[in-house]
N, C-alpha and C positions, 0 to 999 in steps of 0.2 A: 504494500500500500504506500501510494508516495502523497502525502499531501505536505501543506505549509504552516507553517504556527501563525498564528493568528497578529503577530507583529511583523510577515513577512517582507521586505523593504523593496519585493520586485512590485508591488502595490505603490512605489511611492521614489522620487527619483533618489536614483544610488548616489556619494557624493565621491567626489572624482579624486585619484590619488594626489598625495602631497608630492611636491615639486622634490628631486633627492634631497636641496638643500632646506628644507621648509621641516617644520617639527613634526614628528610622527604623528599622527591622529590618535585620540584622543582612546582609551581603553572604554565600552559599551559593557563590556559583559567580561568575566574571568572564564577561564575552560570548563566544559563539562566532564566532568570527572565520572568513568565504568567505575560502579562499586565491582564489577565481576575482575576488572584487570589487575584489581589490587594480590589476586589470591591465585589468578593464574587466568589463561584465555579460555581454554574447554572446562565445562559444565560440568561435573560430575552426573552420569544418568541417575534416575531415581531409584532409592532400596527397592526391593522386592520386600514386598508385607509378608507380615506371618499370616500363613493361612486362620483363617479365623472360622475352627471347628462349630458345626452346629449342634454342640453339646453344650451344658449351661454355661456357670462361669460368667455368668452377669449380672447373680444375684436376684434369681427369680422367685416370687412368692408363689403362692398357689394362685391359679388360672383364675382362680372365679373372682379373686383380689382384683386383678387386672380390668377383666369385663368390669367389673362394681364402680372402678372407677372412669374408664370410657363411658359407661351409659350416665354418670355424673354430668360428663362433659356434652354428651350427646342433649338432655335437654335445656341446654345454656347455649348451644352451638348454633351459631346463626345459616341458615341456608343460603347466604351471599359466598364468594370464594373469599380465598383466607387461605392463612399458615398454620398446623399446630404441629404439637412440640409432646413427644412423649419422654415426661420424667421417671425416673427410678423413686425408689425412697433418700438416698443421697441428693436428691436433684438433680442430679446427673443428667443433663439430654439423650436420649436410648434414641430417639427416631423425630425428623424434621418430615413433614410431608403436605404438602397442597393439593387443592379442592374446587373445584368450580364449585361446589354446593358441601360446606363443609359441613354439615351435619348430616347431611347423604353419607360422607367416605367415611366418619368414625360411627355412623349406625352399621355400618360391615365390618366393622373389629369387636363390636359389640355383640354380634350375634354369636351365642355360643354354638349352634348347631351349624354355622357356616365352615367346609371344607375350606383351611387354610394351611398354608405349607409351614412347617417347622417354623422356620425362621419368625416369622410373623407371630406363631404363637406363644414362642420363647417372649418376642417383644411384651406382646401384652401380657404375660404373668410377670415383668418386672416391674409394668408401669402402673404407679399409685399415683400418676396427677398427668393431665392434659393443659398445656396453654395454646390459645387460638389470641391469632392476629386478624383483623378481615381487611380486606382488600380491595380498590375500587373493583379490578376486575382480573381476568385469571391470568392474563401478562403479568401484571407485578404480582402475584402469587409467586410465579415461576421466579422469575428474579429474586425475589425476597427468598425464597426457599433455598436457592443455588445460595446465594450468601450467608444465610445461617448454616448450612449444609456446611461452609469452608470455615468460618469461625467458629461453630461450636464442635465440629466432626465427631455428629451421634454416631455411636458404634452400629449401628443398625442398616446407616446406609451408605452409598460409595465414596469412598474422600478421595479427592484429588490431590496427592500426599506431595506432588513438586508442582508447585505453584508459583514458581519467579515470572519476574516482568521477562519480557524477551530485546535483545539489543536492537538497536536503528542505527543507520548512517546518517550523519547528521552533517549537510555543507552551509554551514554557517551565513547566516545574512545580515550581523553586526558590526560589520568590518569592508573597505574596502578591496582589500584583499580574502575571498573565503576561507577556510579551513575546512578541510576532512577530517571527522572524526566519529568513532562508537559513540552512543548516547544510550542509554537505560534511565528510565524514570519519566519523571512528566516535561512535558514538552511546551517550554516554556521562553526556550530559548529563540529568538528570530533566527529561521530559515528552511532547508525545507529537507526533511525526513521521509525515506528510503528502509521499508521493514515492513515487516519485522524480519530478523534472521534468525534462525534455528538456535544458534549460539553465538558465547561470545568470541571463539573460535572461527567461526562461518566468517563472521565480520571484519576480524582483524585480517583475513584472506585476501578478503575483497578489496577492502582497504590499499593494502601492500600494493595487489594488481592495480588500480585504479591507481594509483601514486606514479605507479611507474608506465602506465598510458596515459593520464591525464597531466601531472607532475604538479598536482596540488599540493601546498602547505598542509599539512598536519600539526606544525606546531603551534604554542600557542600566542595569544597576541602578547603578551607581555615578552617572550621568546622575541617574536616577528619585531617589534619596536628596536628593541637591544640590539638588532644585530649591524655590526661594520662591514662584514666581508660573509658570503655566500657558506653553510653550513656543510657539513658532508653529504647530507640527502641531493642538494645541487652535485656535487661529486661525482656521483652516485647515478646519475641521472632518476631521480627522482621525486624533484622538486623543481622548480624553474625562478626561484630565490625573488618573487615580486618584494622581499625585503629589502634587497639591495639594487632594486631595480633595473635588476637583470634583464626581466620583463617589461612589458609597459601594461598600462591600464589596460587596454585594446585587445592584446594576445592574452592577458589573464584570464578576462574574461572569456573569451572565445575556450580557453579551456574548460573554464567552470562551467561554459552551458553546452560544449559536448558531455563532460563528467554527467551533468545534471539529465539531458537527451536519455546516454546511454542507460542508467538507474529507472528512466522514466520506461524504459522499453522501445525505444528507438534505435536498438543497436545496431541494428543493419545501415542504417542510414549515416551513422558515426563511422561505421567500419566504412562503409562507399566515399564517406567526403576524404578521410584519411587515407584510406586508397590512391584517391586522386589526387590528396597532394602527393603522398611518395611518386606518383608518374610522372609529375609536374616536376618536382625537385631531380629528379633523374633523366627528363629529358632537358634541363636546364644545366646538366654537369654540375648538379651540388649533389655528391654523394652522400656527403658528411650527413646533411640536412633530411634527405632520402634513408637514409640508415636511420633515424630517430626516428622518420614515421612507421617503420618497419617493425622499432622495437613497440614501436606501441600497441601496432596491430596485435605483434605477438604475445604481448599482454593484455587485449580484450579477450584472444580466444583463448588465451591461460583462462579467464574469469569464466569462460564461457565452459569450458571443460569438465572444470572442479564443479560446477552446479550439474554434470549429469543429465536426468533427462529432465527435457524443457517442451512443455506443450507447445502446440501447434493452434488451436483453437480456442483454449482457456487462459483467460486475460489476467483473473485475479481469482485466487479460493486455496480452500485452506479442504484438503483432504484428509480423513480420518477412518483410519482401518483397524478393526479390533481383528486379538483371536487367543483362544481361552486355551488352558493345556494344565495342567496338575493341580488346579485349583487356580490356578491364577489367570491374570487377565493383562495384555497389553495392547495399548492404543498406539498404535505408530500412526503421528503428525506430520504431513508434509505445507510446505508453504510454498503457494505460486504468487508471484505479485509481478504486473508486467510484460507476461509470458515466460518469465525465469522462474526457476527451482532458485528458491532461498534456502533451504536447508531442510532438515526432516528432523524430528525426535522422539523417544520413546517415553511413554509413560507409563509406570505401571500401578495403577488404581488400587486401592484395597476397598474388596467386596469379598464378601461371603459364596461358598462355592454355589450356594442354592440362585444367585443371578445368573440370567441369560443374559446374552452377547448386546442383544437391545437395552436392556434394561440398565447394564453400566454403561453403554455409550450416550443413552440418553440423558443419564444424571450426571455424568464426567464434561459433556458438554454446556450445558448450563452453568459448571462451576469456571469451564475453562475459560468460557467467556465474559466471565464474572468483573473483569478488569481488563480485558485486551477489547481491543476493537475488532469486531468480527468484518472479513469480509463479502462480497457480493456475493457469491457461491460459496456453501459447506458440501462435499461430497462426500459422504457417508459408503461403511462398506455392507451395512444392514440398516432397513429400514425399522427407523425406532417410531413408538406408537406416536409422540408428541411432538412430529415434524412439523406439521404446519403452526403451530401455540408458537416454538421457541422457535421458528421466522419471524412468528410479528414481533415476539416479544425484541429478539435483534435486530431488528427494522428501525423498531421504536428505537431503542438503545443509539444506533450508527446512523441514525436520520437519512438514511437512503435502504434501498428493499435487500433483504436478506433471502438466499433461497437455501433451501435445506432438503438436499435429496438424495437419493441412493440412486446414480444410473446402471443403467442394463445394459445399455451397447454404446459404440464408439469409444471416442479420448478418453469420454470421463471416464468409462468401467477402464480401461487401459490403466488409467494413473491410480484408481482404485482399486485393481488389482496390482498392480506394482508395490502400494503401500500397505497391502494385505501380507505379499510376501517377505518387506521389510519388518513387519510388527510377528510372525513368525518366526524370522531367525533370529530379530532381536530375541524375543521369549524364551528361544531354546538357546542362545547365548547365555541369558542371565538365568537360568535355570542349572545347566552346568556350571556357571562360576560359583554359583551358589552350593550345590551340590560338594565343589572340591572343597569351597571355605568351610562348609558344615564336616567334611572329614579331616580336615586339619585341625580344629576345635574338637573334637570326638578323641584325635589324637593325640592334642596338647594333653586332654583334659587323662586321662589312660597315663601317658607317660610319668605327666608330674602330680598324680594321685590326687586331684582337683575335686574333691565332694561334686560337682556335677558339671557339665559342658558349659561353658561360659559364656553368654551373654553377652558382656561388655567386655574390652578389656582396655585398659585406659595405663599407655607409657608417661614416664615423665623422664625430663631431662633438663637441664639449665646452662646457658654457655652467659662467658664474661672474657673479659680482656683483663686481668690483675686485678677485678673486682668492678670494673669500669663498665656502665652498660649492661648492669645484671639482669637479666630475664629467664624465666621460668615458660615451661610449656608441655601442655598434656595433650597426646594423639588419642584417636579412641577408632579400637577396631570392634569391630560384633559378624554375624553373621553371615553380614550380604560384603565384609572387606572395607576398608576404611572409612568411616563416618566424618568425612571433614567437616559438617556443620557444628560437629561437635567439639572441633579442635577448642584449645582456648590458651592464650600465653599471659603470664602473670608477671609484668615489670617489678625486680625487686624493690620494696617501698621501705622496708625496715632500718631506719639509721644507725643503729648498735652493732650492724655484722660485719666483722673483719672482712677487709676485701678478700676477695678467695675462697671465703669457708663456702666450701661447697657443702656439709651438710645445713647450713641456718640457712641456706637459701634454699636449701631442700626441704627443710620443715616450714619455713612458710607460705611456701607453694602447697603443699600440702594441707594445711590446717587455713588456709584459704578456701582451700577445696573442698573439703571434707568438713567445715565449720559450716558454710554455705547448705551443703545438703542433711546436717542435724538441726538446723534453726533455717531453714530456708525464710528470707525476706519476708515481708508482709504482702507486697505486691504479688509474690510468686505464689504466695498463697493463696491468695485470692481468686489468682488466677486458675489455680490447678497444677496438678503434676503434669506438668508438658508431658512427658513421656506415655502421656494417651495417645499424643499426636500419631506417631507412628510406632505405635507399640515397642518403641523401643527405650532397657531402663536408663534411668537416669544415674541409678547406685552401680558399682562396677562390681567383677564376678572375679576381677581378677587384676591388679595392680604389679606391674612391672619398669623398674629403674634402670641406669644405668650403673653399674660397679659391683664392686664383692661384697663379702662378708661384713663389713665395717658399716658400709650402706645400709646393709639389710637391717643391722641391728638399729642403726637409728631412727629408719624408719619404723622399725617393731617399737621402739619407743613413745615416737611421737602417736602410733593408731591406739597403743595403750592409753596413751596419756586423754585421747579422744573418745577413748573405749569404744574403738571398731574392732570387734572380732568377727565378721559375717563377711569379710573381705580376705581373697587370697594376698599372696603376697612373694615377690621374685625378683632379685636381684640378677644381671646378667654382666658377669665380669672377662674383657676380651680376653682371648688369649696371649701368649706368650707373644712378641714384637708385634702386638694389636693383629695377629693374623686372623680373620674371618675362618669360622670351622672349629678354630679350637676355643670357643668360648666355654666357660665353665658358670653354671646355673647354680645359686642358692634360693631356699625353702629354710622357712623357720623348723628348728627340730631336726633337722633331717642333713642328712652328710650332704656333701656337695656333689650337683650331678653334671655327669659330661656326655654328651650324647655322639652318636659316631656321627666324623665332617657333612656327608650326604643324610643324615636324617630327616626327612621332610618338616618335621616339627623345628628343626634347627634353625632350617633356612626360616621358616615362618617367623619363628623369635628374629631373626637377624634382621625378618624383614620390615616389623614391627620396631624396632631399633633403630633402624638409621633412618625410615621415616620420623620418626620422634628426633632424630639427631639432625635430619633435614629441615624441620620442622621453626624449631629453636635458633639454629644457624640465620635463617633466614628473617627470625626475629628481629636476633642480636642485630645484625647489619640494617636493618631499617631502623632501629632506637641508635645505635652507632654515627648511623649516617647523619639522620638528624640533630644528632647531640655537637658531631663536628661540624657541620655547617651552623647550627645558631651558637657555636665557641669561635669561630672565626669574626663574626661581628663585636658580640659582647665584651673583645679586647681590647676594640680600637674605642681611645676617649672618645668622650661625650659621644656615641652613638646608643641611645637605649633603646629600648623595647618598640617603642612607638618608630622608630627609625629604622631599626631592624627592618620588623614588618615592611614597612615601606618599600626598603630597598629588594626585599624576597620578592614582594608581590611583583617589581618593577621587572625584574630582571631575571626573576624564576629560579636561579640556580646561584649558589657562591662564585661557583665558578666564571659565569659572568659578571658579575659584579667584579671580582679579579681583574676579568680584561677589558671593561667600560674607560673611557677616558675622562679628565674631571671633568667637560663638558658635557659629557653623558649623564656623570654622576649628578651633576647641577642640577637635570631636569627632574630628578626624581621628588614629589611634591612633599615639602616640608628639610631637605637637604639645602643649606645654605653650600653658597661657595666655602668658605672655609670649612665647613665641615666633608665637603667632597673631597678639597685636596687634603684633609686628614687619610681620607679612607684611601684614596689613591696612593699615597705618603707609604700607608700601611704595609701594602699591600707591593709596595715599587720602593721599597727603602734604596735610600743612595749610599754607596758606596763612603767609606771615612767618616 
């Protein structure tokens, strides 16, 4: 979908670049900053749920409890549509469900002699209170239902368990010169947006190619201002340096509105004009010139390749293919916008095995559109009963028509079956990874005598420079393989610890940890134990460090001291000249164990280990990085806090700031002349 933010500036005239010698233009807006880039570019795909047995386990009273109090509800319940909400005796929401005539749908959970499937009956023996909402009419039923469905995630019906925004390209319209760049979140910013992509991976692809056929700035305007002389990226050919006016107004733009063309779905038309310049340049005897449009070509059909396959007839829609296999269910998404393949992704829902194929796709969609913009066509890989309801309802939502269909022949079934066969192999891909991590845990738990297979298992680890930059940080593995949402790194805060002592920075990391989950906050109470979310626990099954014997006892100190006994506990000390293989395992009580080099559990612990040591590392150096660069300012006299900032914002990096000249420095707003040639001074000390 490409539309414009609502402050787009093609609505109103552009203003013309500054003359080289004329002061840069004025800063509109700072960068939009991917909260996804901070953590890495690919997505992690979504756990796989535990299957959720249709045996009790939710705290059911007797049956007749149930009915007693649906027919409660039932003569208070108005025959308008509406939401209600089945409670437990905790309050707990059991089940969210909508009604064109809500005293109609829980008069049929009310009847005792009505034939109803397990599931449902389980429901109503646990619920001792019904609440209804009423509703103008049955669209915002459906909507209201899909969003209490993803805030309260009653165990009863489907959750859509990975629910992130999805990334856009975003070519800037605050600036005389544009920028390329991801965007995630609300679109706020003037210019015009290009998405959604499948990931933040998909995007940065495109990105890269697009830089290097179009040779858009990426950087940012405080970057672009700063600069004296052309950056690598021009180098590089992949930037055309309108900072240093390399380019002119004229040719910049001519780039940003093929870039903008090719995005919009005009590609052919970008490929043919470039075309014909490289003919033009080559029958002119500029080779040089000829060669550049050449490489550029060969980076649109770079972009064009990695998207795969690309309809022919289908301009924009969002295809959705389920298929169900050991209990479980996934939805593989693809995204057309354009006539391009943006990217595809899997999802995998948690429902109970007693759903049909319809019935989770019908309620998965609703939540999925809960916050995205739907586009013109949904193609469906089964027809679900509530097609035409949740078109209007997304009609209404996207202020233009929504269609929602299952086709039977041509493109569509084409692309429909194509994403039936990707939701397929994804499922039996995460079914075996799953399968090998559940015998890896089967086998940890056997070798090192573990009271039962573990759940959770949560490393810790702390790195520092001679005490310098202390940080603490816990990974957390379970049964579908590494839980990065769960990661967490703890800056050391305690002033009395010798630099170095690796155990005090160890104990309070830990008694952070573990303080937090014996007295959890008041907010988090209030909230609930997250760990309903996705059935997965919050208290760990099994706790593993870094080092020997020495480690293991202090930690055995500190969990007494906490009085945690219901947690394992594992020290892993490397071996001799740190070689991998020969590591040697400590267990409170128990002699120390060593396992032979290839023991699959081995490599498992290792692997677990130096994620937790990658983890950390990567910490240290961002609290590192930032500690020296705001230490390089807070040196120089009278430069404080408010000038700092200044000069960060101005110039983005120390290191420019290093190579600015004091006329440079001058401009930055609140920097007197003598205070620039301080920091120049600084930074340029003379000689004698």
């Amino acid at each position: 979908m490409v539309h414009d933010s609502p402050d787009n500036p093609d609505d109103r005239a552009r203003k013309a670049p500054p003359a080289a010698s004329d002061t840069p233009p004025e800063r509109l807006a700072g960068p939009d900053v991917d909260p996804a880039a901070a953590g890495g570019d690919d997505e992690d795909d979504a756990l796989l749920p535990d299957i959720l047995e249709e045996s009790g386990a939710v705290g059911e009273g007797p049956l007749a409890t149930g009915h007693e109090a649906i027919e409660r509800a039932v003569r208070l319940a108005p025959t308008s549509p509406g939401v209600y909400r089945m409670l437990n005796a905790n309050a707990d929401v059991l089940y969210v469900g909508k009604a064109k005539n809500v005293k109609k749908r829980l008069s049929s959970y009310a009847r005792q002699s009505a034939p109803l499937p397990a599931r449902i009956l389980r429901m109503i023996a646990a619920t001792v209170t019904v609440e209804i909402v009423s509703t103008t009419t049955e669209t915002e039923a459906l909507l209201l239902e899909a969003n209490l469905i993803k805030q309260l995630r009653p165990r009863f019906n489907v959750q859509l368990r990975d629910d992130k925004s999805f990334p856009y390209i975003l070519i800037t319209g605050d600036h005389w010169a544009p920028q390329i760049l991801k965007h995630r979140g609300a679109q706020t910013r003037p210019g015009r947006y290009f998405g959604p992509f499948a990931s933040a991976g998909a995007v940065n692809r495109t990105i890269t190619a697009l830089q290097r056929a179009f040779l858009i700035r990426s950087c940012t305007d405080s970057f672009f201002e700063s600069r004296t002389r052309p950056c690598l990226l021009h180098q590089i050919r992949r930037c055309a340096a309108p900072c240093t006016r390399e380019i002119d107004f004229g040719g910049y733009s001519t780039l940003v509105r093929e870039a903008s063309d090719f995005l919009s779905g005009k590609s052919h038309a970008v490929k043919q004009e470039l075309a014909g310049e490289m003919e033009k340049a080559s029958n002119e005897l500029e080779f040089e010139r000829a060669a550049l449009y050449r490489d550029r070509l060969a980076a649109l059909s770079a972009i064009q390749s990695q998207q795969g396959i690309n309809p022919r007839t289908v301009e924009e829609a969002d295809v959705f293919a389920i298929h169900q296999e050991g209990g479980f269910s996934c939805v593989e998404v693809f995204f057309f916008r354009t006539g391009q393949n943006w990217g595809n992704r899997a999802y995998f829902p948690r429902a109970e095995k007693s759903f049909t194929p319809e019935e989770v796709l019908g309620s998965f969609l609703a939540q999925f559109y809960d916050d995205k913009p739907p586009p013109r066509n949904i193609l469906l890989s089964h027809d679900i009963e509530e097609s035409e309801l949740l078109a209007n309802a997304l009609s209404i939502k996207a202020g233009h028509k929504v269609e929602v269909t299952a086709p039977k022949r041509g493109e569509k079934k084409e692309l429909v079956a194509h994403a039936l066969t990707n939701a397929r192999e994804a499922l039996g891909r995460k079914l075996a990874d799953t399968a090998t991590q559940s015998r890896l845990l089967e086998a940890m738990a056997a070798t090192l005598s573990l009271p039962h297979v573990p759940k959770r298992i949560e490393v810790y680890d702390n790195s520092h420079i001679q005490g310098t930059n202390a940080v603490g940080a816990m990974i957390v593995a379970g049964p579908d393989g590494f839980v990065k949402n769960q990661y967490r790194k703890f800056n050391i805060k305690s002033e009395g610890i010798t630099p170095g002592d690796d155990f005090a920075m160890m104990r309070e990391v830990l008694e952070r940890r573990f303080k937090r989950l014996i007295n959890p906050p008041e907010d988090a109470a209030k909230e609930g134990n997250k760990a309903k979310d996705d059935d997965f626990p919050q208290w760990p099954d099994l706790v593993i460090i870094d080092g020997g014997r020495g480690q293991l006892n202090a930690v055995r100190e500190i969990f007494a001291n906490l009085g945690l006994t219901q947690v394992s506990l594992m020290s892993v000390a490397k071996g001799p000249d740190r070689d991998a293989g020969r590591e040697t395992l400590f267990m409170p009580e128990r002699e120390a164990i060593k396992l032979e080099p290839r023991d699959p559990v081995l490599y498992f612990i290792q692997r677990l280990r130096d994620e937790a040591h990658r983890f950390v590392i990567g910490s240290h150096r961002k609290l590192r990085k930032k500690d020296i660069r705001e230490a390089g300012l807070q040196e120089i006299p009278g430069i404080g806090p408010s000038r700092k900032r200044a000069l960060l914002h101005h110039f983005g990096t120390l290191k420019e700031i290093e190579r600015a000249s004091i006329a440079d420095l001058g401009k930055v707003p609140g920097v007197s002349a003598e205070s620039a040639r301080r920091i120049f001074e600084y930074f340029h000390p003379q000689p004698g």
